[in-house]
C-alpha positions in Angstrom: -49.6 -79.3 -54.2 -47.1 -76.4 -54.5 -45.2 -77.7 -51.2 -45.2 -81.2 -52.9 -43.5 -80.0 -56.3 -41.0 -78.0 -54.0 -40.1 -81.6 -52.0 -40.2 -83.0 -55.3 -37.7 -80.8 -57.0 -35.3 -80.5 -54.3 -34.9 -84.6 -53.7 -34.7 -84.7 -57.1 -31.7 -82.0 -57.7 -29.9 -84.4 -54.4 -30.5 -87.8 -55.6 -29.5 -86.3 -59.4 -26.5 -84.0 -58.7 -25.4 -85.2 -55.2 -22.4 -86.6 -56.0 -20.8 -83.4 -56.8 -19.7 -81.7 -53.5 -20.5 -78.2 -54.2 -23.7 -78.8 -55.6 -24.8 -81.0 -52.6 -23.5 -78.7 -50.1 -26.1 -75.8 -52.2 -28.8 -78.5 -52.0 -28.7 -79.2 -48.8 -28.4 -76.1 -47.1 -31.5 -74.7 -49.3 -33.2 -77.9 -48.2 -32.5 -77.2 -44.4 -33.3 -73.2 -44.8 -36.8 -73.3 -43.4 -35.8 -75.2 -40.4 -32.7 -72.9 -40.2 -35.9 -69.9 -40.1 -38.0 -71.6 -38.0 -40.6 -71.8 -40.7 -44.2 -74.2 -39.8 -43.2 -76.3 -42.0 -39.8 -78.0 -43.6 -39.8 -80.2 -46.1 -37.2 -82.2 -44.9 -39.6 -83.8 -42.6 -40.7 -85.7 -45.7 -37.6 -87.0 -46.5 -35.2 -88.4 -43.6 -35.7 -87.7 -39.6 -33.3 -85.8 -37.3 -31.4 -87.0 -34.8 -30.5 -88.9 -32.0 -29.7 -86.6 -28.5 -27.3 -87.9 -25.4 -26.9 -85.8 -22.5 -23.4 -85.2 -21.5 -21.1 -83.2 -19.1 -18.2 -81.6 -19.0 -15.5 -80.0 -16.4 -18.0 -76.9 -16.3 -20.7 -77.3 -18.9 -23.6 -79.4 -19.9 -23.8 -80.3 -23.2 -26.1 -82.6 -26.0 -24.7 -84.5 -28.8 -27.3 -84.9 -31.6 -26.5 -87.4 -34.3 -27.8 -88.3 -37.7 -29.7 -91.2 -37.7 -28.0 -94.2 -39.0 -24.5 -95.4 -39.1 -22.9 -93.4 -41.8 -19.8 -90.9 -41.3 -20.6 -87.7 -40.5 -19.0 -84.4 -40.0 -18.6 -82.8 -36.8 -19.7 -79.3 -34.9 -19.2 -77.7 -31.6 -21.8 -75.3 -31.2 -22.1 -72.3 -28.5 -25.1 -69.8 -27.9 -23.0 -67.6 -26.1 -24.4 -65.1 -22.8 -27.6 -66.1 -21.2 -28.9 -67.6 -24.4 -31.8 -69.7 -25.6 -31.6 -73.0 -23.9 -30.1 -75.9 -25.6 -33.6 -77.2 -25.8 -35.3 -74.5 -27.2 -37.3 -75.5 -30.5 -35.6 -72.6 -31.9 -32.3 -74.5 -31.1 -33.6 -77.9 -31.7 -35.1 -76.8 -35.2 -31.1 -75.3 -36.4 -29.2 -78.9 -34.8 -32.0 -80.9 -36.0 -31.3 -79.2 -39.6 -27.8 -80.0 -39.4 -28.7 -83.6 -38.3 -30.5 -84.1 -41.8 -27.3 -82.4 -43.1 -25.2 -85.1 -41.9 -23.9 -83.4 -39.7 -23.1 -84.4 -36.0 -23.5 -81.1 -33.5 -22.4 -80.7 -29.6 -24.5 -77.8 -27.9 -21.9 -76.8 -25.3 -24.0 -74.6 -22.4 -21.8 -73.5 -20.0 -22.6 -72.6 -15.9 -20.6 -69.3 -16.1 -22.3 -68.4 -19.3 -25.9 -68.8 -18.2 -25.2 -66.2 -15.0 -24.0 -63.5 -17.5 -20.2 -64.3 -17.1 -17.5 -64.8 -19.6 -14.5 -65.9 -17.4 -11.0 -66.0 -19.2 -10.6 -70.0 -18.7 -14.2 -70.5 -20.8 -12.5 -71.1 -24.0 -11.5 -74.6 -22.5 -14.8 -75.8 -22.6 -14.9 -76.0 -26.0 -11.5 -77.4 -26.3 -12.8 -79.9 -24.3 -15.9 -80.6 -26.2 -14.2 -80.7 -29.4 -11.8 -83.4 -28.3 -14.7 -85.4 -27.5 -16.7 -84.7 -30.6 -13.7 -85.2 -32.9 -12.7 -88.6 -31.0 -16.3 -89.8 -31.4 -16.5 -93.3 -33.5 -19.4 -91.9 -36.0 -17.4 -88.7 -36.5 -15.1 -87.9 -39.5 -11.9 -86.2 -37.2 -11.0 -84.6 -40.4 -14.4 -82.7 -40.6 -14.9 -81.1 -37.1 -15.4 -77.1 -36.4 -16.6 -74.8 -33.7 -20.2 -72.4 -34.9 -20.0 -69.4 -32.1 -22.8 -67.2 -31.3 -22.7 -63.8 -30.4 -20.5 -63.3 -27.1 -20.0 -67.7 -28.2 -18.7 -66.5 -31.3 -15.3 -64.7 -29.3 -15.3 -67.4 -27.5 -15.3 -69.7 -29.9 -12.2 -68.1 -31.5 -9.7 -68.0 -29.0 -10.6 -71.8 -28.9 -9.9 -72.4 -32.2 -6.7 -70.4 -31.3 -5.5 -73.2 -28.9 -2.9 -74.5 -29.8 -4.1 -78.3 -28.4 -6.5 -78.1 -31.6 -5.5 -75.6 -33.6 -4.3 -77.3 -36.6 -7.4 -80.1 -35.9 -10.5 -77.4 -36.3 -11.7 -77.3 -39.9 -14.1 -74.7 -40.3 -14.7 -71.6 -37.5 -18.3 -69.8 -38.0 -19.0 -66.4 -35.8 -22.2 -64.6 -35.9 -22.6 -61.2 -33.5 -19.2 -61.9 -32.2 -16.8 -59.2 -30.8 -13.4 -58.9 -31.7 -11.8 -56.8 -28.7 -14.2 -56.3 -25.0 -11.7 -53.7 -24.5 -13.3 -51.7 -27.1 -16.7 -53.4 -26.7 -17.0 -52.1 -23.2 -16.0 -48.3 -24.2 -18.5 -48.8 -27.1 -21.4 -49.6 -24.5 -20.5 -47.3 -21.8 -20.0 -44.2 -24.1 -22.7 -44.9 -26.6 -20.5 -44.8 -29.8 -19.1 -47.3 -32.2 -15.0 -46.5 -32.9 -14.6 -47.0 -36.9 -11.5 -48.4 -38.6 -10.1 -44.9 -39.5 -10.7 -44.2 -35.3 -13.5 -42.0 -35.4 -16.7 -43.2 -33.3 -20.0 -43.2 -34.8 -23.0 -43.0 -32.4 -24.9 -46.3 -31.2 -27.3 -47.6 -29.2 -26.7 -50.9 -27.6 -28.7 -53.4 -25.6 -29.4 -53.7 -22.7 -28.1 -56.8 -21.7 -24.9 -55.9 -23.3 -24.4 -53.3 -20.9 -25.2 -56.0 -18.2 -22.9 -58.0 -19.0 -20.0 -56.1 -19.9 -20.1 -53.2 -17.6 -21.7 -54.9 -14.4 -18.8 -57.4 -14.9 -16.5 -54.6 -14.6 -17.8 -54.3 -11.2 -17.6 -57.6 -10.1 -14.3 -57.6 -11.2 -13.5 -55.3 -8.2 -11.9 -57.5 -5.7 -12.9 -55.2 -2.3 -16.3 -56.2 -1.1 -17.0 -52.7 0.0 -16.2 -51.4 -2.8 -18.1 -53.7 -5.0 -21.3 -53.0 -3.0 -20.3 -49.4 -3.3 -20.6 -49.3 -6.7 -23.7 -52.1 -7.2 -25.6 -49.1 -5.1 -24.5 -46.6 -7.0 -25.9 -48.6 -10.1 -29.0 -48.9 -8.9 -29.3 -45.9 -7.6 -27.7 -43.4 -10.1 -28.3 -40.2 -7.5 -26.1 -42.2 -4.8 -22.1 -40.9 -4.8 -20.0 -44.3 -4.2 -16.6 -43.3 -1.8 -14.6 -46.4 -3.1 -11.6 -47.0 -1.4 -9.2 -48.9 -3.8 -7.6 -47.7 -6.8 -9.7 -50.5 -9.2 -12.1 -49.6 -7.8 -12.0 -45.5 -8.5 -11.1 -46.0 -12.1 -14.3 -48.2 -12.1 -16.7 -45.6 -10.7 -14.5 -43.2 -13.1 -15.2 -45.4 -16.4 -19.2 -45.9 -15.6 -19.7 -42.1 -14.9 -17.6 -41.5 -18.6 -20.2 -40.5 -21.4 -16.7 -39.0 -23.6 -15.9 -42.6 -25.9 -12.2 -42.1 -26.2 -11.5 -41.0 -22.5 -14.2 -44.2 -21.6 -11.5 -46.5 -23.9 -8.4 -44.9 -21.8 -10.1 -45.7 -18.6 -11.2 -49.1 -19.9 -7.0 -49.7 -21.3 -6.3 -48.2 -17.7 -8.3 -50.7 -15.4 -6.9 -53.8 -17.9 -3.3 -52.2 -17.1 -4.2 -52.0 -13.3 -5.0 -55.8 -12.4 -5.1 -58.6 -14.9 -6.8 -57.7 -18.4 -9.4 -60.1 -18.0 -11.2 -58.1 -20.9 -7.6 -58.4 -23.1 -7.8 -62.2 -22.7 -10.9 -63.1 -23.8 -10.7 -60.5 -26.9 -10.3 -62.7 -29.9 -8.4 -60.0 -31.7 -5.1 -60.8 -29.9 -5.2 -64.6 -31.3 -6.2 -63.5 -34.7 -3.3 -64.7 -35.9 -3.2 -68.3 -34.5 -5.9 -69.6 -35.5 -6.0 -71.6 -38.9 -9.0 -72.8 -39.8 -11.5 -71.5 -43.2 -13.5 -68.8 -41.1 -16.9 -67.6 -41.7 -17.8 -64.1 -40.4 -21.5 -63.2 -40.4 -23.0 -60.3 -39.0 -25.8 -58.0 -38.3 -25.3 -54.6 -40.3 -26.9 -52.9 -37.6 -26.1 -54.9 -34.7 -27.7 -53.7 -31.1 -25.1 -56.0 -29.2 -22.1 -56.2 -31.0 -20.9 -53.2 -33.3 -20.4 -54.2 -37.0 -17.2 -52.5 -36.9 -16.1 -55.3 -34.9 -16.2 -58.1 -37.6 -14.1 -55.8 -39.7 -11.6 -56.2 -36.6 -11.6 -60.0 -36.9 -10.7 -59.7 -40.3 -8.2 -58.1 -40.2 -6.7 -60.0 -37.2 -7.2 -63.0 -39.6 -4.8 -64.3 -42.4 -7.1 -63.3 -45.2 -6.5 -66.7 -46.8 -8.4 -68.1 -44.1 -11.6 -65.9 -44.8 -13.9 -68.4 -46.4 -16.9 -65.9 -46.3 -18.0 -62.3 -44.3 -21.5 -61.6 -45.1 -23.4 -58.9 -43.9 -27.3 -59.4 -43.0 -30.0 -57.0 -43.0 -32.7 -60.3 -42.1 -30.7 -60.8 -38.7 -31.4 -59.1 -35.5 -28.0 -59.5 -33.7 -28.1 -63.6 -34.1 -31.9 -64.6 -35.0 -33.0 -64.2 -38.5 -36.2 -62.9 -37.7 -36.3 -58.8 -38.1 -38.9 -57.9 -41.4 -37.1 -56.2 -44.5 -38.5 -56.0 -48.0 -39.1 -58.6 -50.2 -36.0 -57.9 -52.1 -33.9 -57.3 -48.9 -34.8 -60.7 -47.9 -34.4 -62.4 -51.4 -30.5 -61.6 -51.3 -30.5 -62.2 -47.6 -31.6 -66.0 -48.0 -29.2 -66.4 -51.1 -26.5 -65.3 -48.7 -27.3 -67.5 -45.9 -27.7 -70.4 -48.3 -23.8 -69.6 -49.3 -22.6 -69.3 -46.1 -24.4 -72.5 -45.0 -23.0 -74.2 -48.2 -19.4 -72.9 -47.8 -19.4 -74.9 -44.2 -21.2 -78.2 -45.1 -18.8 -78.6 -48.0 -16.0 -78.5 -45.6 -17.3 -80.6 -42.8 -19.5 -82.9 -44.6 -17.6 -86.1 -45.3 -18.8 -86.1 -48.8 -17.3 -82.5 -49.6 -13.9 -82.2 -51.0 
């Protein structure tokens, strides 16, 4: 009974007030928010079905285009999970593209072959350029109403593709959750255990795991000696080992991962990037900030085990503030997933904000917005 009067009242605030933008935008993302928690049960399953999927491949990712069902205009997202995430295929993933399906709006999952092996390589920005060309070129989509939704390490990714100047002035809206604004300072923020502030102190901080997998083994594998690389893989594995590396890369390396001190760590970090290539400078979305044009939505875990919160204050400020449509702050998420238990009250405000947020980006990609 109680889930049919909720069906009932929502269809009935669409079908009555649907014609004005913002208040369809409000209704639909309220309508999609169990599917966008993974709740048992939605009730847009009641009302219209999800969508069609096509398998697809890029130069160097796979990817699925789900559609809304029909034949009407939609809007338009490239979507990216970011490092070793959930597969594309995973009802947690189906449930959020499935949502935005019954949102009229058209989603391509981009899963890329570095990204699934841990890696974020400097060039895998132009897989999403790639897939958005596609997806804005599609027949059924509205080119006008096409934007990138990055997640976690996706989320930087994500950016410096909307930073490109082949679509640049084409990508609408740009969403990042858990992303990082510099891997410069993300990789002194994991090796040393502290978070560096806006006013340059550093705050102590516990990351992940697999964010010190990711950043710091890569820091390895970016030493191009092979004895030196397996000189330092040992001495990973097997703390009480004392590398003898040979090259100069490779010596700052050992130097940086035996660091605990955060602001000598970011001088050795600045030091290896100054030494050969800054492979951690170019994929660092704060040194774009300024290219990239389209109404940005910045959500974030306040207490972040991956990404430092600090670091979403960094994209702000690398942004043109006029292009900030919303930065929300979430006690509900754990990094990317809004799954971690908080009080009843916590989680009241925490849904009205990610009803917003939700809102703010259907009512510029959904062909019916303004």
């Amino acid at each position: 009974m109680i889930r049919a009067a909720c069906t009932l009242i929502v269809v009935t605030l669409i079908v009555t007030l649907g014609t004005l933008p913002v208040v369809r935008a409000y209704a639909l993302s309220a309508f999609i928010l169990p599917d966008l928690l993974s709740l048992p049960w939605s009730p847009a399953v009641l009302v219209t079905g999800g969508g069609s999927v096509e398998s697809l491949r890029f130069s160097r990712a796979d990817a699925d285009l789900i559609l809304p069902r029909g034949n009407q205009r939609t809007g338009g997202l490239v979507i990216t999970l970011g490092v070793r995430p959930l597969d594309k295929r995973d009802p947690v993933v189906s449930r959020f593209v499935t949502a935005l399906a019954r949102a009229n709006v058209a989603t391509l999952i981009v899963q890329s072959d570095r990204l699934l092996s841990g890696a974020i390589d400097p060039d895998e920005p132009l897989n999403l350029v790639e897939a958005f060309t596609f997806l804005r070129a599609h027949p059924r989509v509205d080119p006008d109403r096409v934007g990138i939704f990055g997640f976690s390490a996706g989320g930087s990714i994500a950016a410096l593709a909307a930073a490109d100047p082949r679509i640049a002035q084409d990508v609408r809206v740009l969403v990042l959750i858990g992303a990082f604004a510099d891997a410069r300072t993300l990789a002194a923020e994991i090796q040393s255990g502290a978070s560096l502030q806006g006013d340059g102190s550093w705050r102590p901080w516990q990351p992940h795991p697999l964010a010190r997998e990711v950043f710091l083994l890569g820091l390895v594998e970016d030493v191009q000696d092979p004895y030196d690389r397996a000189e330092l893989r040992r001495w990973i594995e097997d703390p009480s080992y004392r590398p003898t590396p040979t090259s100069h890369r490779a010596r700052l390396t050992r130097d940086l991962l035996d660091s605990r001190d955060a602001a000598e760590t970011l001088r050795l970090v600045h030091a290896l990037s100054a030494d050969a290539g800054d492979r951690l400078g170019s994929i660092s979305p704060v040194e774009v900030g300024g290219r990239i044009h389209a109404a940005t939505i910045l959500l974030v875990d306040r207490s972040d085990p991956l990404v430092p919160v600090s670091h979403t204050e960094r994209l702000r400020e690398a942004l043109d503030n006029q292009s900030i449509a919303r930065h929300t702050a979430f006690d509900l998420f754990e990094h990317v997933q809004p799954n971690r238990a908080v009080p009843i009250g916590i989680l009241a405000r925490d849904l009205g904000l990610l009803v917003d947020a939700m809102a703010a980006m259907l009512l510029i990609v959904d062909p019916a917005g303004f």
